[in-house]
Legacy VTK file of the C-alpha trace (Angstrom):
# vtk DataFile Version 3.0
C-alpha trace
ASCII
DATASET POLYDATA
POINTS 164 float
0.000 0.000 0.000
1.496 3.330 -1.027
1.279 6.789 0.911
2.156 9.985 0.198
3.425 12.841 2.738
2.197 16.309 2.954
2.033 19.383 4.691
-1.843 19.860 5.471
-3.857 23.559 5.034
-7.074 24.361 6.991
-9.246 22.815 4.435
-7.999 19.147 5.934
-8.709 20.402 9.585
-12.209 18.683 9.231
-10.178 14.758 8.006
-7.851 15.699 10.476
-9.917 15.708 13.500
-11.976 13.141 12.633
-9.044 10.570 12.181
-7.434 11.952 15.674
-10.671 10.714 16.935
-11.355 7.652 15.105
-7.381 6.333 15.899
-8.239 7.431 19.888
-11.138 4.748 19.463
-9.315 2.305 17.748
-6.278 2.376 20.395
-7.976 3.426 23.378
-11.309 1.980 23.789
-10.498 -0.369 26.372
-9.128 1.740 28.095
-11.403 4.979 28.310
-14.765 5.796 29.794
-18.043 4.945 27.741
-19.084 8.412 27.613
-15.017 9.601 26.684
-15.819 10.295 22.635
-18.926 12.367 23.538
-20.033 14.923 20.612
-18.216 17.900 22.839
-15.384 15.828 22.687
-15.399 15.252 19.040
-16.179 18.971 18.466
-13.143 19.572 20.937
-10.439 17.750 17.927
-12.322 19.783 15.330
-11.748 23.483 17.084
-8.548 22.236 18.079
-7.114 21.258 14.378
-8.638 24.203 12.492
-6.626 26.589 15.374
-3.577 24.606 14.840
-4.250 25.454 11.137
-5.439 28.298 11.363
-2.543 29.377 12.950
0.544 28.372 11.247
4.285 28.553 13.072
7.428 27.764 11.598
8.368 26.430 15.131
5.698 23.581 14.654
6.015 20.309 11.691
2.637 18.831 10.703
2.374 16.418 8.236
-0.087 14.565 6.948
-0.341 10.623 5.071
-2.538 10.292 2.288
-3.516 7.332 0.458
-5.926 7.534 -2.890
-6.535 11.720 -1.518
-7.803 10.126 1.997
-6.105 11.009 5.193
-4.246 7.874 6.554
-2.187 9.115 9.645
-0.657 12.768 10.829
2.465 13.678 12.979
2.366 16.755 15.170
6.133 18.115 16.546
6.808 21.480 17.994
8.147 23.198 21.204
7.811 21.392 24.276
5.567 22.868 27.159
4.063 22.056 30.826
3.905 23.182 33.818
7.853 22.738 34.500
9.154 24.074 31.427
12.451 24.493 32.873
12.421 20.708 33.902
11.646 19.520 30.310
14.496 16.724 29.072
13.548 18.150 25.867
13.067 21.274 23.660
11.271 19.998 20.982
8.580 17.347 21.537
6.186 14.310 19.689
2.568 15.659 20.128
0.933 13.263 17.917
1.492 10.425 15.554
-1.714 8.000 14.701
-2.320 6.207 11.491
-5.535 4.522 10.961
-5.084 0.806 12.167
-5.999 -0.532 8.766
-2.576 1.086 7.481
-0.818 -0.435 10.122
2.659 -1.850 9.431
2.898 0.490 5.898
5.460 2.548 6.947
3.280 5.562 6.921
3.877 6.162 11.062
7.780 5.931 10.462
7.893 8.184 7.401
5.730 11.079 9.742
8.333 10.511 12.542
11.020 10.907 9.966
9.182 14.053 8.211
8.524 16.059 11.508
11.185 15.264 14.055
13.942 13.258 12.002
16.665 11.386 14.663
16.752 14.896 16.618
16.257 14.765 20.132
13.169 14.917 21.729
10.763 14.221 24.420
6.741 12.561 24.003
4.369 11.220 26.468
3.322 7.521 25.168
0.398 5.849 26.704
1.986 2.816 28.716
-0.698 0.139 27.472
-0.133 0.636 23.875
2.292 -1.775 23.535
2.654 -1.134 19.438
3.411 2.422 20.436
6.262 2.041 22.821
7.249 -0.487 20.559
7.600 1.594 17.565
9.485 4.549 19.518
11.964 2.512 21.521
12.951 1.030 17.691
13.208 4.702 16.950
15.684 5.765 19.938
13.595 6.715 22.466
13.483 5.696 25.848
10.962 5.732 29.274
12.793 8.402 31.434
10.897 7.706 34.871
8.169 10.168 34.621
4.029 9.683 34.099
0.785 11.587 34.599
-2.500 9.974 33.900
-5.597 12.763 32.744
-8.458 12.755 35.148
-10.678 12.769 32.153
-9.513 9.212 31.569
-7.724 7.529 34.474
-7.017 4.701 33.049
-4.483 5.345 30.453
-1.002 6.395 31.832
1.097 8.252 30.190
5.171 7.483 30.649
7.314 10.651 28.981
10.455 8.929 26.419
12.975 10.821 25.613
15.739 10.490 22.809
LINES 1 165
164 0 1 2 3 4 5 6 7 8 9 10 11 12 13 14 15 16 17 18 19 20 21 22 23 24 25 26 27 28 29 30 31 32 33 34 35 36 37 38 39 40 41 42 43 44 45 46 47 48 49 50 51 52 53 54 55 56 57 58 59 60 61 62 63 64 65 66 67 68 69 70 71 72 73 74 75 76 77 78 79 80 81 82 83 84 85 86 87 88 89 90 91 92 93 94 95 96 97 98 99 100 101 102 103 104 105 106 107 108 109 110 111 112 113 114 115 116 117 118 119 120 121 122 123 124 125 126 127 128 129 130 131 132 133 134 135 136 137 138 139 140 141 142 143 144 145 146 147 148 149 150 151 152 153 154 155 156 157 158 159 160 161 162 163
């Protein structure tokens, strides 16, 4: 199965958001509440993409995997930020990478690492029961540095930070 990379514009906010959501489901379901992909929630990824887009910043990589003109997967890099931003391993950290589950094992997730973030160092938080995830970024360099959180809106996943 071939894929293509691109940089996406505002007009694929809409694909965007709903493939942030659909991969969520497909990786998390087990793991979040029944009521987690409510329609605020869903609304939520769609405001947040089109300000991401709407909003361009040279500090921030976005790209996007098409196959056939559909949306496949998406990588999100940029400056890393929390509450201890001078306690970040990192400057520059792995927001987001999720490729539809059906395009799985194509190569698509590695060429968005490679496209946004390259081998440079940097810091993500990976949910510790997505074993295909940790998987994929410990191939890739990175490594569990100690430190999680887990979101009160969904207590069960726990996020561990890696860092390369």
């Amino acid at each position: 199965m071939s894929f293509t990379l691109r940089e996406p514009t505002l007009s694929d906010a809409s694909d965007i958001a709903a493939l942030h959501v659909r991969t969520w489901r497909e990786a998390y379901s087990h793991l979040l509440p029944e009521d987690f992909f409510s329609e605020e929630h869903i609304q939520s990824r769609h405001r947040m993409w089109n300000h991401i887009l709407s909003n361009p910043n040279e500090e921030w990589s976005i790209r996007i995997a098409e196959n056939d003109e559909e949306i496949i997967g998406f990588a999100h890099v940029g400056p890393s930020f929390g509450p201890e931003v001078e306690t970040l391993p990192r400057d520059r950290q792995v927001f987001s990478i999720y490729v539809a589950s059906k395009h799985y094992g194509t190569g698509a997730g590695q060429a968005l690492l490679d496209a946004t973030s390259g081998r440079s160092p940097a810091m993500l938080w990976v949910a510790k029961d997505n074993p295909r995830a940790v998987a994929f970024y410990l191939r890739n360099g990175f490594q569990f540095d100690g430190t999680e959180q887990t979101d009160p809106g969904a207590p069960k996943i726990v996020d561990a930070r890696m860092v390369r």
